[in-house]
N, C-alpha and C positions, 0 to 999 in steps of 0.2 A: 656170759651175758644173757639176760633174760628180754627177749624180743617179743613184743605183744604186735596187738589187732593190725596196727597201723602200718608197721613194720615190715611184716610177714604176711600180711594180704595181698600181693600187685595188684596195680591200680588203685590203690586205695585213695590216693590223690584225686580220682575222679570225685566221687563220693565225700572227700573232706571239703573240696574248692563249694559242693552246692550247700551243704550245710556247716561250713563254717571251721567245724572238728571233726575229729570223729564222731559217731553218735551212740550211743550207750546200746540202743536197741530196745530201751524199756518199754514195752507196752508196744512194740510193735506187733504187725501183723503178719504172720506167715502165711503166704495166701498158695503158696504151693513147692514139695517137694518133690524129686524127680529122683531116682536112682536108678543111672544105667550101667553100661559094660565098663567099671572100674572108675567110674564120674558120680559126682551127686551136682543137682541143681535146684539151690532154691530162690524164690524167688519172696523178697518180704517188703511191709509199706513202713518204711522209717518215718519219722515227723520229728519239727520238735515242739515242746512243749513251752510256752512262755509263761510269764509271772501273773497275765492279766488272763482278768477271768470275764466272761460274756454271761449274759442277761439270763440263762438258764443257772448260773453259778458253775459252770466246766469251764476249765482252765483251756486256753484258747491256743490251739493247735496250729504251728504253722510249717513251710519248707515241708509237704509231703512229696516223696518220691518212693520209686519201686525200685529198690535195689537188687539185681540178678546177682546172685553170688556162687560160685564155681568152683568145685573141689576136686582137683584131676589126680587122679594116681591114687584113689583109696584105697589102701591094706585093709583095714580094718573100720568098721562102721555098726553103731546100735541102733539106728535110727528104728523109729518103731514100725511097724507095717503099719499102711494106709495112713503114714503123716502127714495131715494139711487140716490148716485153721487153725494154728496153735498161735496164742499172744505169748511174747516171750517177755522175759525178764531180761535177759543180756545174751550175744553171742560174743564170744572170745575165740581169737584167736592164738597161739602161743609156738615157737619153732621149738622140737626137741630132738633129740636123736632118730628118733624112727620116722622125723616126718614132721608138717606141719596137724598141728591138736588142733580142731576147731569142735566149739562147745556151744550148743543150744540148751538153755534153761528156759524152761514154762514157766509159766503163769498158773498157767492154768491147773496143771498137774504136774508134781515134779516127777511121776513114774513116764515123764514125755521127754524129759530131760537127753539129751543124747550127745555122742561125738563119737567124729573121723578125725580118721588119722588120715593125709594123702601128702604127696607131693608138690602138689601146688593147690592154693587159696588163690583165687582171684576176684576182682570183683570186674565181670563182663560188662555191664549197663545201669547204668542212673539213667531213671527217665519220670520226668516230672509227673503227677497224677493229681488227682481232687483227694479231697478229705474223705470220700467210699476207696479210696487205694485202683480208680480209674483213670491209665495213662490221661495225660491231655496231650 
């Protein structure tokens, strides 16, 4: 059985109940990664993006939150040194035999592209913010 993001996250339910579904991750913001004693912590501004567009012509952004996301027990990890600020394209997550795969693709650069391996994927915190990715 092939188990994705939703699945194989805990708590992902927190994160699905404020925006609705899952959220793709596109064009989010990574506003900061953390890597310590066999944990990584990042922290990203999810939104989503609606059909109508506002008086500048930008497609009008709404539901933004900071999602904390928590990866305990990593084996193995590429993350780049000094990773923060990267707009993503999509995170995934996937369950396989060594562990939960969790995948960050750029935007920006795919040589920023990275993933862990760990034991557990959690999502710690939703906490609502303004459209700069600043808690309210």
């Amino acid at each position: 059985m092939d188990r994705r993001s939703p699945e194989v996250i805990t708590n992902s339910r927190a994160l699905v109940e404020v925006m609705g579904r899952w959220p793709s991750f596109h064009d989010a913001d990574l506003l900061e990664a953390v890597r310590g004693d066999g944990d990584i912590e990042v922290v990203v501004h999810v939104f989503e993006m609606t059909d109508r567009v506002d008086a500048g012509g930008y497609f009008v952004l709404t539901k933004h939150h900071l999602v904390r996301l928590q990866m305990l027990g990593v084996t193995t990890c590429d993350m780049p040194m000094g990773y923060e600020g990267d707009i993503l394209d999509s995170i995934s997550a996937t369950a396989s035999a060594q562990g939960i795969v969790v995948a960050f693709e750029s935007v920006v650069d795919p040589d920023r592209d990275w993933r862990a391996v760990c034991g557990e994927a959690r999502i710690a915190e939703v906490t609502p913010c303004d459209p700069k990715g600043r808690p309210i």
